[in-house]
C-alpha positions in Angstrom: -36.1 -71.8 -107.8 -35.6 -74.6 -105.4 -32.1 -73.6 -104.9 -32.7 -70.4 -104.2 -35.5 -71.3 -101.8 -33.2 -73.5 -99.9 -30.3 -70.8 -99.8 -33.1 -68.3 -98.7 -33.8 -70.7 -96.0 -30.0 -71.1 -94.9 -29.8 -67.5 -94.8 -32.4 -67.4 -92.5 -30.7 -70.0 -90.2 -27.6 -68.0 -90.2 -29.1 -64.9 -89.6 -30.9 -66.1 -86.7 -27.9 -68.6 -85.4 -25.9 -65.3 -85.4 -28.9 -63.3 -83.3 -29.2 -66.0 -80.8 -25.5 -66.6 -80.2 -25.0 -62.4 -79.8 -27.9 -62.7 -77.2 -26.5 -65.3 -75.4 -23.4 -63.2 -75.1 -24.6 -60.8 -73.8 -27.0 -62.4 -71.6 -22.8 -64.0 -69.8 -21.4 -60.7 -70.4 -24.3 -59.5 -67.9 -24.4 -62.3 -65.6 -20.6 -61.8 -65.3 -20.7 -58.2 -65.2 -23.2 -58.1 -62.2 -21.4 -61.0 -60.4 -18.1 -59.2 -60.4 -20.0 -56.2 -58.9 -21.8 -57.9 -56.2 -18.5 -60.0 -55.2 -16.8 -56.2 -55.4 -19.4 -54.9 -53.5 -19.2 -57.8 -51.1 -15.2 -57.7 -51.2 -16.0 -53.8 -50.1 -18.5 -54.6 -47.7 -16.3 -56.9 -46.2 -13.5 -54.8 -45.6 -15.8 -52.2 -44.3 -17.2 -54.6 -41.4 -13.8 -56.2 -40.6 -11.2 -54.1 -41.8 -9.1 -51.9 -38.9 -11.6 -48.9 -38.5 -14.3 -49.1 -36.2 -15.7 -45.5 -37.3 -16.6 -47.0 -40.7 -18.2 -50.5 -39.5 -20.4 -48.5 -37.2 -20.9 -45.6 -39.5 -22.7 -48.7 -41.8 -24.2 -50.4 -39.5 -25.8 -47.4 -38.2 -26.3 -46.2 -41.8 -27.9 -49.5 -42.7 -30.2 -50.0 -40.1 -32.1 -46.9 -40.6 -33.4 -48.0 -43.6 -36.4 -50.6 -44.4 -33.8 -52.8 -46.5 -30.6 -52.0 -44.8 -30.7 -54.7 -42.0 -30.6 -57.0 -44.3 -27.2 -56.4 -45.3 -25.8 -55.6 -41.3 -27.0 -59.2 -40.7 -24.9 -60.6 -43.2 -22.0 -59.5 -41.1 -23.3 -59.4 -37.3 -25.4 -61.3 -34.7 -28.2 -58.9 -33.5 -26.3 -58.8 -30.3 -23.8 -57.0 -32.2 -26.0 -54.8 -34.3 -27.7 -53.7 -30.9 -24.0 -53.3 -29.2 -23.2 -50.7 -32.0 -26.0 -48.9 -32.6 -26.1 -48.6 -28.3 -22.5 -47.3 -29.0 -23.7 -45.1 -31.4 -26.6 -42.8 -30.9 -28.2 -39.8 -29.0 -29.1 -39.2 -25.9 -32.5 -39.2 -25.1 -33.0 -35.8 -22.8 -35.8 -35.1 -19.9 -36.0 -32.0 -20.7 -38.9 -30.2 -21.8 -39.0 -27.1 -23.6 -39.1 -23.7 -21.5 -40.7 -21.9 -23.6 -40.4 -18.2 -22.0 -36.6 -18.5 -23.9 -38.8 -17.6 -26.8 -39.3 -14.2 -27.6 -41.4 -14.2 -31.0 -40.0 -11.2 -33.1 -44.1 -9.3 -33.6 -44.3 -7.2 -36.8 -46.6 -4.4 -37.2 -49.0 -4.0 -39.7 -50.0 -0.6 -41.7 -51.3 0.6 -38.6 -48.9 -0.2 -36.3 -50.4 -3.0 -34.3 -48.9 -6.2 -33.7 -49.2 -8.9 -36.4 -47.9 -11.9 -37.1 -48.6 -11.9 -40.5 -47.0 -9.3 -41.8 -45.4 -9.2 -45.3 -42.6 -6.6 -44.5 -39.4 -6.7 -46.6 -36.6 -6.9 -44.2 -32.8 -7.7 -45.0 -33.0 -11.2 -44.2 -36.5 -11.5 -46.6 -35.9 -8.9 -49.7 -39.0 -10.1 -51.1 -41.2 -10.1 -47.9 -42.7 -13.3 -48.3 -42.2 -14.7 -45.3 -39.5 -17.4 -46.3 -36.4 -17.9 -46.8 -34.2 -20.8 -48.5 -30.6 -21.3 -47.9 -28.7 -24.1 -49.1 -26.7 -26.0 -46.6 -24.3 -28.6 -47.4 -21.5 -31.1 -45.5 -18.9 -33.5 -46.5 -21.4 -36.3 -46.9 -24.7 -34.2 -47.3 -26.5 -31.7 -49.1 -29.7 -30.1 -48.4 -32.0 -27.2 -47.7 -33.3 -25.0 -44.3 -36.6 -23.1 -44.8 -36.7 -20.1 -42.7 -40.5 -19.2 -42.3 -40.0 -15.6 -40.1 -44.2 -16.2 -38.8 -44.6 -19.2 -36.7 -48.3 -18.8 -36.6 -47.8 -19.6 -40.2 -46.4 -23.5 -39.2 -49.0 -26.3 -38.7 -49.6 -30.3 -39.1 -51.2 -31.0 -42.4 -52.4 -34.9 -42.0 -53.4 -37.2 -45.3 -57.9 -37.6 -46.1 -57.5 -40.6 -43.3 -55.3 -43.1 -41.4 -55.6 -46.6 -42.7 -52.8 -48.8 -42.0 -52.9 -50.6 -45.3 -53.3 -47.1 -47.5 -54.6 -43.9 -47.4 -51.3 -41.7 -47.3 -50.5 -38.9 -49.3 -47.0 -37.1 -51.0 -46.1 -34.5 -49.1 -47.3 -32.3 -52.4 -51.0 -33.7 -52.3 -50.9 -32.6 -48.9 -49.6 -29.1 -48.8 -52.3 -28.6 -51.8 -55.0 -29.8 -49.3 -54.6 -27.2 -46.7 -53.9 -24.5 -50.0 -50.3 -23.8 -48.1 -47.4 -22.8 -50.0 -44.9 -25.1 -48.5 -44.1 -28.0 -46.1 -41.6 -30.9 -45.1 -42.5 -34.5 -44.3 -43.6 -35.6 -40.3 -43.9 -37.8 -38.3 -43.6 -41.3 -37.9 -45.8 -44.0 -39.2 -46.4 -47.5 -39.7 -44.3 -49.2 -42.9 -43.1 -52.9 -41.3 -43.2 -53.6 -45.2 -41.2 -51.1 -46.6 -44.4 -50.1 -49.0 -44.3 -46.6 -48.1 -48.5 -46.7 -47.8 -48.2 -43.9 -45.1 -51.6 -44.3 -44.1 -51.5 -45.1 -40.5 -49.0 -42.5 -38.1 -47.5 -43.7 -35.0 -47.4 -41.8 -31.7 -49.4 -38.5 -31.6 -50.7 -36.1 -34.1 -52.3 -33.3 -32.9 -53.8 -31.1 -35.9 -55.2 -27.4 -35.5 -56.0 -28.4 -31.8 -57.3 -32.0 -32.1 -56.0 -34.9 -30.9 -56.5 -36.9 -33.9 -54.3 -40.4 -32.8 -52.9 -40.9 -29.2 -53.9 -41.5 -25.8 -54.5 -39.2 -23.5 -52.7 -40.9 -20.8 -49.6 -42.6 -22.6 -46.5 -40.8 -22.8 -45.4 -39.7 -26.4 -42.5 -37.5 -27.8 -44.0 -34.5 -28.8 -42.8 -32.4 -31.2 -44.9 -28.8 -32.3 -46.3 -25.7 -31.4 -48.2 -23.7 -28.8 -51.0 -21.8 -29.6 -48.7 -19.2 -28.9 -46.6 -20.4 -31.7 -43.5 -22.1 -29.6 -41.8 -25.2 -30.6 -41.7 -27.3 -27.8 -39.7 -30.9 -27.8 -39.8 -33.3 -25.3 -41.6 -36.5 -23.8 -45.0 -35.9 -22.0 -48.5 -37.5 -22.1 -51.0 -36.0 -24.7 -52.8 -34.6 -21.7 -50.1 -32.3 -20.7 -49.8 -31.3 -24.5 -53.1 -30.0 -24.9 -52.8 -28.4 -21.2 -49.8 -26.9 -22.7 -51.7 -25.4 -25.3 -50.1 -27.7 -27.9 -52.2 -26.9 -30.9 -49.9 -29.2 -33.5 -47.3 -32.0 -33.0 -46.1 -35.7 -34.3 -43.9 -37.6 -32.5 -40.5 -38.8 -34.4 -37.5 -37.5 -32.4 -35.0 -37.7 -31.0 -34.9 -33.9 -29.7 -32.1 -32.3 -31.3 -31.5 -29.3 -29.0 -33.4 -28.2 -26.0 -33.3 -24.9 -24.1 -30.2 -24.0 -26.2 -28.8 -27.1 -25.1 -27.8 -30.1 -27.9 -28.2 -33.7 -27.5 -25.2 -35.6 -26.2 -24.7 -38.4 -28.6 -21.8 -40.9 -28.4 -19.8 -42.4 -31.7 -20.5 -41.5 -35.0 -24.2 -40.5 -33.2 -25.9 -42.2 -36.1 -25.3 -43.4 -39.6 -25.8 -41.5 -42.4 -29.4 -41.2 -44.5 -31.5 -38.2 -45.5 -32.7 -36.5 -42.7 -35.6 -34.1 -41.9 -35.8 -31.7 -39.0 -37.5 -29.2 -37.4 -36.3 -26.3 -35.1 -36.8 -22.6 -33.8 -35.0 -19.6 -33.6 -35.2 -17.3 -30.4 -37.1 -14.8 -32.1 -39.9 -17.5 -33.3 -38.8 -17.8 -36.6 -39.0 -21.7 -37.6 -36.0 -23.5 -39.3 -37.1 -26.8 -41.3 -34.2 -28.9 -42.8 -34.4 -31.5 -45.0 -30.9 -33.6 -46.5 -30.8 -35.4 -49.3 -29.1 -38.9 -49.0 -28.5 -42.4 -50.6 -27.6 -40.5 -53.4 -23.7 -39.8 -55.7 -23.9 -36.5 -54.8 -25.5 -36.7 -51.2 -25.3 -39.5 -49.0 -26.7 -37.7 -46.3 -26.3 -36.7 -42.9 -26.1 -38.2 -39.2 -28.3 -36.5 -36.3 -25.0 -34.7 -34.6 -24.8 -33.2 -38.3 -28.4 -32.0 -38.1 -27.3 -30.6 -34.2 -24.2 -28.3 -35.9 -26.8 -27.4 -38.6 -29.2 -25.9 -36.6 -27.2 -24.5 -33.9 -25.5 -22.7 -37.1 -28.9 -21.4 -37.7 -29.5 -20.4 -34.3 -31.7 -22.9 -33.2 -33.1 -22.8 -29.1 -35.1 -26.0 -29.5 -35.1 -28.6 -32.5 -36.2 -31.9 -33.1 -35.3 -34.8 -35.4 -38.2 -36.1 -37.8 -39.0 -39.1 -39.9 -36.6 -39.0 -42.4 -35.0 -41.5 -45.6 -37.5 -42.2 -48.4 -39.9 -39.6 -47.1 -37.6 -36.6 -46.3 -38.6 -34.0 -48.9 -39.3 -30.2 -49.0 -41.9 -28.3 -51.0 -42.0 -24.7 -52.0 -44.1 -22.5 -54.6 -45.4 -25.7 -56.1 -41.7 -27.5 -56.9 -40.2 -30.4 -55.3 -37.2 -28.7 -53.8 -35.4 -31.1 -52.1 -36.8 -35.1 -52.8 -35.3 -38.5 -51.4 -38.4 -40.1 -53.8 -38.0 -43.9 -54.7 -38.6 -45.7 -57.9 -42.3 -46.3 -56.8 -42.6 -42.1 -56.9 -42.8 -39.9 -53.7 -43.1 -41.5 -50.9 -46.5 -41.5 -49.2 -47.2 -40.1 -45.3 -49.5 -39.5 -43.1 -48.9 -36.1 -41.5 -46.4 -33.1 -42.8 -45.6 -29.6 -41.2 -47.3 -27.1 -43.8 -46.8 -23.8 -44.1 -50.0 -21.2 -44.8 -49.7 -18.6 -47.5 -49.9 -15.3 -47.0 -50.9 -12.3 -49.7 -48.2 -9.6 -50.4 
């Protein structure tokens, strides 16, 4: 008995001398394994930022400082003299312009009766089903992505989250489109996230919602992207004053604008880097584009602003504006997360979103 109690013993040893040394293994194998990536990664980065093309050291450090984390990695390569001397070599143009908005001539449906209406459901070629909205895909070399069509601007408005707080209080872009009982929607405007926490509780700029000025000053100067009470994008920079004057009934502020009076932003170099985007834009017939990329992704790294400019013009576009984008673009529809640049922490939260009513068939 005591020999066996003693070889029952050894056995044990062995057994768990054998499990620790297999752990311990693995545990280098790991270590190594990630080491050999981050030096690849750095080897990569490297060339990148000092190899012979300029397009793809700015098309990073663009890329990179778009994003709440990125910086981090341009600094490891430039001063912030040089991050600031790309990105100045790299971007839009911010225009004066403000939008016209007679170059609008909002397609009016009849109803049964024949009378104007906005909100009719009438099959047509470009809506089979006569809902009201249609979804194309869109894609790029670097990007892919969907544009909502809604055919009734009256139907477009700014959805905001139950209140701004700047250390909580936002909502997904789903939570909020269920407020307002709409049937779709695409992320905002801009908001406060110095963090990276993606609380979305506090916007920045103006939000005006169903006619109220719910965060600005009446006499500072904001970019202003949303419509008229006669259902008109309009981009540009102006005070909130001359907004509501304007009749602006609901707007953010992101930017920049991406066309203007049929006219696109200049933009020099790459224009920006490339991220998931979000955008906003009308038709001359009133019908409302929204465009959301995917990015940061293996199959979507996602799109600079001149790529959201070609997408829209494609789509006929006479005035469109950039919006937040990154971790918060995303795109609701029926219910489903169509198009979602959500994190590991889930989808992002925001303050404001451009929802889209539903209408009955």
């Amino acid at each position: 008995m005591g020999k066996k109690n003693k070889n029952s013993k050894k056995n044990k040893k062995s057994v768990i001398k054998t499990i620790l040394s297999f752990i311990g293994k693995f545990l280098i194998w790991v270590f190594v394994t990630l080491l050999c990536l981050l030096l690849g990664l750095y080897v990569l980065l490297l060339y990148i930022n000092k190899g012979p093309s300029p397009y793809f050291r700015d098309l990073f450090v663009a890329s990179a400082m778009e994003s709440s984390a990125g910086p981090i990695m341009a600094k490891l390569f430039y001063s912030d003299e040089e991050i600031k001397d790309i990105q100045k070599k790299n971007s839009v143009v911010e225009t004066s312009e403000i939008t016209d908005t007679s170059l609008i001539k909002i397609n009016t449906m009849k109803d049964e009766s024949g009378n104007p209406s906005l909100s009719s459901n009438t099959a047509t070629d470009e809506d089979p089903d006569g809902d009201g909205i249609i979804i194309y895909d869109v894609h790029g070399p670097t990007y892919v992505g969907k544009m909502m069509v809604v055919l009734d601007p009256s139907r477009v408005k700014v959805g905001v989250c139950n209140g701004f707080v700047l250390d909580g209080g936002g909502m997904t872009l789903s939570a909020i489109v269920d407020k307002y009982d709409c049937v779709a929607g695409i992320n905002g405007g801009k908001y406060e996230d110095e963090a990276g926490l993606g609380l979305g509780g506090m916007p920045q700029g103006i939000v005006i919602s169903e006619g109220q000025l719910m965060m600005g000053d009446m006499n500072s100067t904001y970019g202003v992207y949303g419509f008229t009470n006669d259902n008109v994008l309009v981009v540009g920079n102006m005070t909130a004053a001359t907004a509501l004057n304007m009749g602006v009934r609901d707007a953010v502020t992101f930017g920049p604008a991406l066309i203007t009076n049929g006219v696109p932003a200049n933009y020099s170099g790459v224009g920006s880097g490339l991220n998931p985007r979000t955008a906003i834009g009308q038709r001359e017939d009133g019908a409302v584009l929204m465009l959301v990329i995917e990015g940061r992704k293996a199959s979507s790294i996602g799109a600079s602003t001149s790529d959201l400019i070609n997408e829209m013009l494609n789509y006929g576009a006479i005035n469109a504006a950039n919006l937040d984008g990154g971790m918060s673009s995303s795109m609701v529809y029926d219910g489903d997360i169509i198009v979602s640049n959500s994190n590991i922490r889930g989808d992002r939260r925001i303050p404001t979103a451009f929802v889209v009513e539903r209408r009955d068939n």
